[in-house]
C-alpha positions as CSV (number, residue, x, y, z in Angstrom):
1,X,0.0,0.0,0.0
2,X,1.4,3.1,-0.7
3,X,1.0,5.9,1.7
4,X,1.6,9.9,0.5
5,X,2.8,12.2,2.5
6,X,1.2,15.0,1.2
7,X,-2.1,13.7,1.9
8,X,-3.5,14.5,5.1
9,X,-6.4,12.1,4.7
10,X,-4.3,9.3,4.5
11,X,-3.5,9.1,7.9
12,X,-7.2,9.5,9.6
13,X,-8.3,6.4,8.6
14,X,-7.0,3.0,9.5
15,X,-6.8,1.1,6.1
16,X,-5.5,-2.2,7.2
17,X,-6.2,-4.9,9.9
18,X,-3.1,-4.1,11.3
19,X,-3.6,-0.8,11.6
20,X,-7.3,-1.3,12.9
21,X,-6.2,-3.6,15.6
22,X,-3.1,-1.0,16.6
23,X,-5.6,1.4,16.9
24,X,-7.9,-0.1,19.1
25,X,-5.2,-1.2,21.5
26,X,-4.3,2.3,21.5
27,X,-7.5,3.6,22.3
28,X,-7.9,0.8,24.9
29,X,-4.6,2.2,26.8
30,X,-6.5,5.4,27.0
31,X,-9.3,3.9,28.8
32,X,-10.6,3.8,32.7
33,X,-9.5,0.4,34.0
34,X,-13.3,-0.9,35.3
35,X,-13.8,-2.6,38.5
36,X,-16.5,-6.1,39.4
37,X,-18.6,-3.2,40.8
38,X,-19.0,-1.8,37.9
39,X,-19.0,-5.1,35.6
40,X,-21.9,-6.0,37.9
41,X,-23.7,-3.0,37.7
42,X,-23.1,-3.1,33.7
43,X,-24.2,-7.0,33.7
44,X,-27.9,-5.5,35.4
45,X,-28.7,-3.0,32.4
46,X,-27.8,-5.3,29.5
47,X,-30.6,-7.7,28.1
48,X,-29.8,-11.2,27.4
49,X,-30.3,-11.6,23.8
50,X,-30.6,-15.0,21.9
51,X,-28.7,-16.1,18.7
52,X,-29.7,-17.3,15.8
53,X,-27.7,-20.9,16.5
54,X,-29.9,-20.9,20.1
55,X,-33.2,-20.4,18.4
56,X,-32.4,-23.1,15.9
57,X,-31.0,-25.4,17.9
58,X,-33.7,-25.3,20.0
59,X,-35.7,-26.4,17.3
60,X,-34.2,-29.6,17.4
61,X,-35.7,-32.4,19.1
62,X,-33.2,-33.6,22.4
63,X,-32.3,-37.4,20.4
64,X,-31.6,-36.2,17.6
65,X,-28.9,-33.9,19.2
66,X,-27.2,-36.7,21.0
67,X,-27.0,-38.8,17.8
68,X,-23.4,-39.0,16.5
69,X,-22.8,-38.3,12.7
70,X,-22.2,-41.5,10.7
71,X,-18.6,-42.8,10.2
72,X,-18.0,-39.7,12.8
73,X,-15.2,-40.2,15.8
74,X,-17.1,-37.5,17.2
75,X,-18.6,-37.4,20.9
76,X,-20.5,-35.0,22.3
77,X,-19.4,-33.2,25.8
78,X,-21.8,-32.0,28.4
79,X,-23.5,-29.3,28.2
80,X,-23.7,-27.1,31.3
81,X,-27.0,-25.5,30.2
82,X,-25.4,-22.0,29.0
83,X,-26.3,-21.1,25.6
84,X,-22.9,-19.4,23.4
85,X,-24.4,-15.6,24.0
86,X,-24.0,-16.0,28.1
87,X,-20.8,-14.0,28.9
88,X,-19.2,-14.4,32.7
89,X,-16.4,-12.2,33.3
90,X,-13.5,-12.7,35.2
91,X,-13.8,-11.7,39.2
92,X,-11.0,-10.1,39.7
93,X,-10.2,-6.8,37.9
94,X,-7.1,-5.8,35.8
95,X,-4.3,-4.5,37.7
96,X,-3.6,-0.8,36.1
97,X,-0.2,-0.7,34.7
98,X,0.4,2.6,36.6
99,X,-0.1,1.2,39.7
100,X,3.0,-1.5,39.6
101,X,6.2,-0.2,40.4
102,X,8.1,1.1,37.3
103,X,12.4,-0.1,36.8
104,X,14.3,3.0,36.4
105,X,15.8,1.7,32.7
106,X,18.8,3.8,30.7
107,X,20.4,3.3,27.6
108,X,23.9,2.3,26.9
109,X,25.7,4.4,24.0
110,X,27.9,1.9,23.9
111,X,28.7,-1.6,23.4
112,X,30.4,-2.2,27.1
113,X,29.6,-4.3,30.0
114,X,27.3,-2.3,32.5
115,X,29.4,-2.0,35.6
116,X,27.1,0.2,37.1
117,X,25.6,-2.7,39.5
């Protein structure tokens, strides 16, 4: 992809996945790191919503889902009665970056043994 450096506009937009995904981790360092209280309080407001896999599988009567494909190696686990659009996040909450002790770091000029220590 070529990129111009005259043009302002080329810059404002992401163009590639790479770019996208740079972009989005960039925006996410900007953001408030959230607590359980407020993944809780989040979890109250949203709906639960249904996908189109749990409406269809639905559909289908209970033997025929335990039926194993022919000439299939396949075997069904267990389901533990959540559907694929249930979501359960983790109980305990990102430690911020700025809250861990930084290392003091410097850069060498030079090729020789640090005898600083």
């Amino acid at each position: 992809m070529e990129i111009d450096p005259n043009d302002d506009w080329s810059f404002e937009q992401p163009l590639t996945a790479i770019a996208r995904v740079l972009c989005l981790c960039l925006m996410s360092f900007g953001a408030p790191v959230r607590d359980q209280a407020w993944r809780n309080q989040a979890s109250k407001k949203l709906p639960v919503w249904k996908t189109s896999f749990d409406h269809t599988r639905s559909q289908i009567p209970e033997r025929e889902l335990r039926q194993n494909p022919p000439s299939s190696e396949y075997s069904p686990s267990e389901s533990s009665g959540r559907t694929a659009s249930e979501y359960l996040p983790s109980s305990s909450p990102i430690e911020s970056p700025t809250q861990r002790r930084r290392i003091p770091t410097r850069s060498r000029a030079q090729c020789a043994p640090n005898t600083m220590e």
